[in-house]
MARDRENFI-778065 format. One line per 5 residues: their letters; for each residue y, z, x of N, C-alpha, C, O, CB. Coordinates in pm, whole numbers. Glycine has a CB too. Layout:
A) Y:Z:X:Y:Z:X:Y:Z:X:Y:Z:X:Y:Z:X | ...
This chain:
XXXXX) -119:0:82:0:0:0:125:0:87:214:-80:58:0:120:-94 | 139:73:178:270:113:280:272:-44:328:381:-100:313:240:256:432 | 158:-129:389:162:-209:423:215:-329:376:273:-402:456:88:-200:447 | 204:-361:263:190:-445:190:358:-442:165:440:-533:164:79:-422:81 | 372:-283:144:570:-281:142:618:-309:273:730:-360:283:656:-112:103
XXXXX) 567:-291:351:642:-335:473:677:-492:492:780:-546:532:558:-292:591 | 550:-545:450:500:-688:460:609:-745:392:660:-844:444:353:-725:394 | 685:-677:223:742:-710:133:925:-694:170:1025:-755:133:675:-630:21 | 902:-588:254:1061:-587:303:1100:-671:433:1217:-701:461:1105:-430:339 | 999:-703:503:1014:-819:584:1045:-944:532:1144:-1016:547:911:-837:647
XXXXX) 934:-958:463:954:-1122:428:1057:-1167:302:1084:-1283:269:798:-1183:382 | 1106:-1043:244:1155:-1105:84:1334:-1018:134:1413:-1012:39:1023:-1005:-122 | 1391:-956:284:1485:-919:312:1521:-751:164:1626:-736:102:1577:-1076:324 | 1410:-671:156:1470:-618:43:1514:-487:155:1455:-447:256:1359:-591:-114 | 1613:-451:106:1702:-314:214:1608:-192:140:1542:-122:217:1940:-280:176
XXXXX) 1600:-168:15:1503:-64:19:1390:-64:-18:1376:-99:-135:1532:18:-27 | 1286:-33:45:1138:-50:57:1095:99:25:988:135:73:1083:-110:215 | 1179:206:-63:1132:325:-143:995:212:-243:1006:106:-305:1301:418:-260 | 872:312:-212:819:263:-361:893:296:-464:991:370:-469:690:313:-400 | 814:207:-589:867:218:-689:863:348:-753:962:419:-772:827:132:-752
XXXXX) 751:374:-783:706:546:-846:800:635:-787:891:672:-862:537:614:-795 | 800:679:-668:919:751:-595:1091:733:-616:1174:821:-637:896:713:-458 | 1110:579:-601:1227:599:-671:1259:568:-776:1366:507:-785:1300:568:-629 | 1176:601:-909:1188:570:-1031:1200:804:-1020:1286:880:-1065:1024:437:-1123 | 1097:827:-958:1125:993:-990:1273:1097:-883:1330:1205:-901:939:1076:-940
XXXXX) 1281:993:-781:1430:1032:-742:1552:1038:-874:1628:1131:-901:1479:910:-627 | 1539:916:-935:1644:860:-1007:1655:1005:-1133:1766:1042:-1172:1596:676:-1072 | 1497:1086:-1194:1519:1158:-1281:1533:1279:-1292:1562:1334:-1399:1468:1139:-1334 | 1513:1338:-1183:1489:1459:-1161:1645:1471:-1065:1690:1380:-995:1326:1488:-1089 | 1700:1590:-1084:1841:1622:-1070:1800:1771:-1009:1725:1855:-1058:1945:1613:-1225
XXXXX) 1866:1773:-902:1876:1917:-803:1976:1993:-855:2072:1928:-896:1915:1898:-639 | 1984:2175:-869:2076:2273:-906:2186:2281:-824:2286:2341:-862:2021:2391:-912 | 2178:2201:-659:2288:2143:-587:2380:2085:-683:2500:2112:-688:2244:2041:-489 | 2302:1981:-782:2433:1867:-795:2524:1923:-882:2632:1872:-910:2397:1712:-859 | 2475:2043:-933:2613:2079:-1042:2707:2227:-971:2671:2344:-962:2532:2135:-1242
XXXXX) 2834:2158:-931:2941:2190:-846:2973:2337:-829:2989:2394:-721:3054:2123:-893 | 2980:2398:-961:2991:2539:-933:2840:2624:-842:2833:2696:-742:3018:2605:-1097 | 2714:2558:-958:2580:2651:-861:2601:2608:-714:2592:2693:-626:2389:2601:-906 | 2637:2439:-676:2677:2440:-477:2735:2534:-450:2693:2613:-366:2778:2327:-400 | 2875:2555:-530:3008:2662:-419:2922:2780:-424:2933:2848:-322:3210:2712:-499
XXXXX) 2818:2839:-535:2751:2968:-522:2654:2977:-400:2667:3059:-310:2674:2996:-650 | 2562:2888:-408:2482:2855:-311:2473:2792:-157:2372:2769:-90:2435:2803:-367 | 2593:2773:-128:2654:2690:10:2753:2854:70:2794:2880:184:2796:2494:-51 | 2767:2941:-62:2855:3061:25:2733:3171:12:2738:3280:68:3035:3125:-60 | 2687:3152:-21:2557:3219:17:2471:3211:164:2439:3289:253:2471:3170:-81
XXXXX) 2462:3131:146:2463:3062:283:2551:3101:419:2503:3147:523:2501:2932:252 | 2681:3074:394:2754:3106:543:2783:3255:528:2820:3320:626:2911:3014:577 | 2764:3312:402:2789:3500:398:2639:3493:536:2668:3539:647:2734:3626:159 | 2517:3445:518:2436:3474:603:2421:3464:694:2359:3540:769:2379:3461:596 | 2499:3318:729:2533:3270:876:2665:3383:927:2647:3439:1034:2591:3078:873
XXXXX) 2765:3407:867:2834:3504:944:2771:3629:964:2808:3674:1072:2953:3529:891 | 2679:3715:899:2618:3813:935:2480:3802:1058:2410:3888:1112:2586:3862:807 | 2486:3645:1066:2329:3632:1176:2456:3616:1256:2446:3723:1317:2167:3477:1171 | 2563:3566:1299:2635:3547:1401:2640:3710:1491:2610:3740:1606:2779:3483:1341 | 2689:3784:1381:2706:3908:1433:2570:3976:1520:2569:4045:1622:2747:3992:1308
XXXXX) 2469:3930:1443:2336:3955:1489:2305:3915:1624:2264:3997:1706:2247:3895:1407 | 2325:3771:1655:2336:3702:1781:2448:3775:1872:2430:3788:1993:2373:3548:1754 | 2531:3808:1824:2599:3909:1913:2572:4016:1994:2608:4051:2106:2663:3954:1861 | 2471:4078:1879:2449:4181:1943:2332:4222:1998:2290:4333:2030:2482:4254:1885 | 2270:4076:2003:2136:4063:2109:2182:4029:2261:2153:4065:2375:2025:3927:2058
XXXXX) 2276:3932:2193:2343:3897:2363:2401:4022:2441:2360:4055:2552:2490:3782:2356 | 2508:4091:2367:2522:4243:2433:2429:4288:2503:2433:4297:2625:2536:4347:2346 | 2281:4338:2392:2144:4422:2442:2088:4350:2548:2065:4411:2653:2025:4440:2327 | 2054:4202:2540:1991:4141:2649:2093:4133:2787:2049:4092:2894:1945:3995:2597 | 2186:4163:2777:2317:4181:2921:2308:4257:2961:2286:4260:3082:2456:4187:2922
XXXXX) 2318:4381:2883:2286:4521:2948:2147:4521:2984:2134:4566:3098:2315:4646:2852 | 2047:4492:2937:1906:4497:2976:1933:4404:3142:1891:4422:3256:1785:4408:2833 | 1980:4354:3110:1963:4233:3249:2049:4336:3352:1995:4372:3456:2064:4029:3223 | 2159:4372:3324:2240:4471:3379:2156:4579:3454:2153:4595:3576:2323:4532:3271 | 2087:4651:3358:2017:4758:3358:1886:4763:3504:1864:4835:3602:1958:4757:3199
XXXXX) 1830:4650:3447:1717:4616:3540:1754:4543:3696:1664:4570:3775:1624:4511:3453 | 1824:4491:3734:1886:4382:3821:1986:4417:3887:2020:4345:3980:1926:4275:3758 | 2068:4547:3854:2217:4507:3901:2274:4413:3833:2240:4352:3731:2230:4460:4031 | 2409:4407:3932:2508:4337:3851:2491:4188:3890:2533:4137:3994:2661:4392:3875 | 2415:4120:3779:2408:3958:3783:2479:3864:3798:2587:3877:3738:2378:3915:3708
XXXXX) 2464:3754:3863:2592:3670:3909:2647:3601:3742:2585:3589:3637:2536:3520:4049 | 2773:3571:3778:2820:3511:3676:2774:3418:3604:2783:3427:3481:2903:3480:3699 | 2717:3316:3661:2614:3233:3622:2552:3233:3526:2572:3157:3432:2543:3229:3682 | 2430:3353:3533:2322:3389:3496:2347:3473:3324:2293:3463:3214:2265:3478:3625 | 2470:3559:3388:2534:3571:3244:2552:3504:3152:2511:3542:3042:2623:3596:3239
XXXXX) 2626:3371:3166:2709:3294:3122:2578:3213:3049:2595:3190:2930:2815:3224:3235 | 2423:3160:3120:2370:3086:3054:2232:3203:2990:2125:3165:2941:2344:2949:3146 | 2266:3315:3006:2182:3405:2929:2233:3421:2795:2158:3431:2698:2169:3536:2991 | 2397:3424:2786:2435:3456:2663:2446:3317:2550:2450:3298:2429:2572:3532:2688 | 2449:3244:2671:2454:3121:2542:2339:3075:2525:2328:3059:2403:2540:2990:2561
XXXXX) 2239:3042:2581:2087:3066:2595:2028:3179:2476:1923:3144:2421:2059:3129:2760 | 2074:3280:2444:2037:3361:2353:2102:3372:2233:2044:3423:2138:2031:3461:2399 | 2242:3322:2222:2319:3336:2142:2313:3217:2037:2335:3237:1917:2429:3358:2207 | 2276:3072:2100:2274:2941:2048:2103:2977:1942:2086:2945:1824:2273:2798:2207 | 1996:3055:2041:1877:3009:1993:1844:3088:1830:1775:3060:1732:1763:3045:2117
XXXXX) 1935:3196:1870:1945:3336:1769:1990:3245:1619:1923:3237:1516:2104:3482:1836 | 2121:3184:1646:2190:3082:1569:2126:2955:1493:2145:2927:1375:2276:3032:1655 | 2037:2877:1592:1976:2808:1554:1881:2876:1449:1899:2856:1329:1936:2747:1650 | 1767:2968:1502:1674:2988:1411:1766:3060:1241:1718:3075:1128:1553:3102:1503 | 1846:3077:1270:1959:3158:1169:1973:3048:1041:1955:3089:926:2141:3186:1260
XXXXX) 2001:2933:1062:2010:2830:1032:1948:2760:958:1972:2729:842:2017:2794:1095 | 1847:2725:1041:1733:2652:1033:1662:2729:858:1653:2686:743:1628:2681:1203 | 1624:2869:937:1572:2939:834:1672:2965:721:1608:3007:625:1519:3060:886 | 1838:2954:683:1926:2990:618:1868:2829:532:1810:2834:424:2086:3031:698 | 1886:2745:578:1867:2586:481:1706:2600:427:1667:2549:321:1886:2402:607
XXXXX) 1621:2677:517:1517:2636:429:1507:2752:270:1434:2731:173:1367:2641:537 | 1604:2870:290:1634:2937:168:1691:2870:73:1644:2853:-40:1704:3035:184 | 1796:2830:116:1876:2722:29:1811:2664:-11:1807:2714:-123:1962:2639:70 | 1721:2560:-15:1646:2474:-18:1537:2550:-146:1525:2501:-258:1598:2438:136 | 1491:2628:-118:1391:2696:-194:1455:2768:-289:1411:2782:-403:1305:2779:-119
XXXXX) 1591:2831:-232:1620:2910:-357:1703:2837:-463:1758:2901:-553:1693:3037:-319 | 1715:2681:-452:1802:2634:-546:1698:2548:-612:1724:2483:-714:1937:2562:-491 | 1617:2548:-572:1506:2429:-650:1453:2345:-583:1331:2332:-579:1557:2339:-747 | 1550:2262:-509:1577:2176:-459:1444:2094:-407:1426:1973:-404:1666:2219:-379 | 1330:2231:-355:1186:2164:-296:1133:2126:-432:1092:2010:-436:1067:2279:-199
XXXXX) 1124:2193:-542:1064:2116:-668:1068:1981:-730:993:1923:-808:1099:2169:-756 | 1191:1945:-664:1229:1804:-683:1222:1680:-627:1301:1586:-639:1313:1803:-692 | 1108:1689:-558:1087:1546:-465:973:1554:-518:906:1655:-539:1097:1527:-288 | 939:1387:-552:812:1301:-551:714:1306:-469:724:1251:-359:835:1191:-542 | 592:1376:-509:461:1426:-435:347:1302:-493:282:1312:-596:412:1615:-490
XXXXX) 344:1188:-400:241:1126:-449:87:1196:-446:-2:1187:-531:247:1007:-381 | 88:1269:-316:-4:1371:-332:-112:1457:-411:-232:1482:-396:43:1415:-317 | 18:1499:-530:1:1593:-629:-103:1529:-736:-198:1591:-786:142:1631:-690 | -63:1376:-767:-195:1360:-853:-292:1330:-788:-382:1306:-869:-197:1268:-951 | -347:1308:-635:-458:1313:-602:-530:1442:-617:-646:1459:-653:-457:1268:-494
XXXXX) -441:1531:-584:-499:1667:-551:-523:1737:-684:-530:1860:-688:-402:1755:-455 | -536:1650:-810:-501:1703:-941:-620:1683:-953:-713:1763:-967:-398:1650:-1041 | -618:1585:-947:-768:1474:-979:-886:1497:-942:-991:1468:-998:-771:1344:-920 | -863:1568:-816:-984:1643:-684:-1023:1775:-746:-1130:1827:-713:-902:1689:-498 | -933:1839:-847:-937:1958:-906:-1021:1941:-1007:-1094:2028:-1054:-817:2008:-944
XXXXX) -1012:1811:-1049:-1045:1778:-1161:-1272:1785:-1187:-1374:1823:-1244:-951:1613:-1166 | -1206:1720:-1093:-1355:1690:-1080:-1488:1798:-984:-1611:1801:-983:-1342:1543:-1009 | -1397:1859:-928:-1497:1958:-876:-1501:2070:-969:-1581:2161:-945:-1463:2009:-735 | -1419:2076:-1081:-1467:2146:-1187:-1600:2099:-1235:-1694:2177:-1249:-1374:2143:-1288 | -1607:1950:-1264:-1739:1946:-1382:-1840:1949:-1282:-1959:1947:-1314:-1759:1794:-1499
């Protein structure tokens, strides 16, 4: 099937090669994003968390300085400089990362994509019942 669309967006110039089923269920199904007030609720939800993981990243970078402090003497500037951003960026990232996949879950948002999947795995249910 993938093939056959590929085959079909090559040769016939079509720009989108979404199957059909998929974007016939994009087109109906509507995310709790798209209506403007639940975003501003749910997007400040969001950076309330990102400013409190910031603080968090802060104050690992502190603990891990003094730890480095503690153990080492006093570390060259260097070492500081790419410990704290080294710890501070990764703290942030995972902050993030994990902040969108809440978002994501807590607005619906994963309920709403096209699982061609789902009726195989329906079907598989189906039948190892009888």
């Amino acid at each position: 099937m993938v093939m056959i669309d590929s085959l079909l967006f090559f040769c016939n110039g079509v720009d989108d090669h979404t199957p059909r089923p998929q974007r016939k269920e994009m087109d109906e199904r509507k995310s709790a994003l798209d209506d403007p007030e639940y975003a501003a609720f749910a997007w400040g939800r969001y950076w309330r968390i990102m400013r409190w993981m910031l603080l968090v990243a802060l104050l690992c970078v502190i603990i891990a300085l003094g730890l480095l402090w503690w153990w080492n003497g006093v570390p060259s500037i260097h070492m500081m400089i790419a410990a704290a951003l080294g710890i501070g960026f990764t703290v942030l990232l995972a902050a993030a990362l994990m902040g969108l996949v809440f978002l994501s879950s807590g607005t619906g948002h994963d309920e709403h994509i096209y699982d061609p999947l789902n009726d195989a795995l329906a079907n598989d249910r189906i039948d190892n019942d009888e």
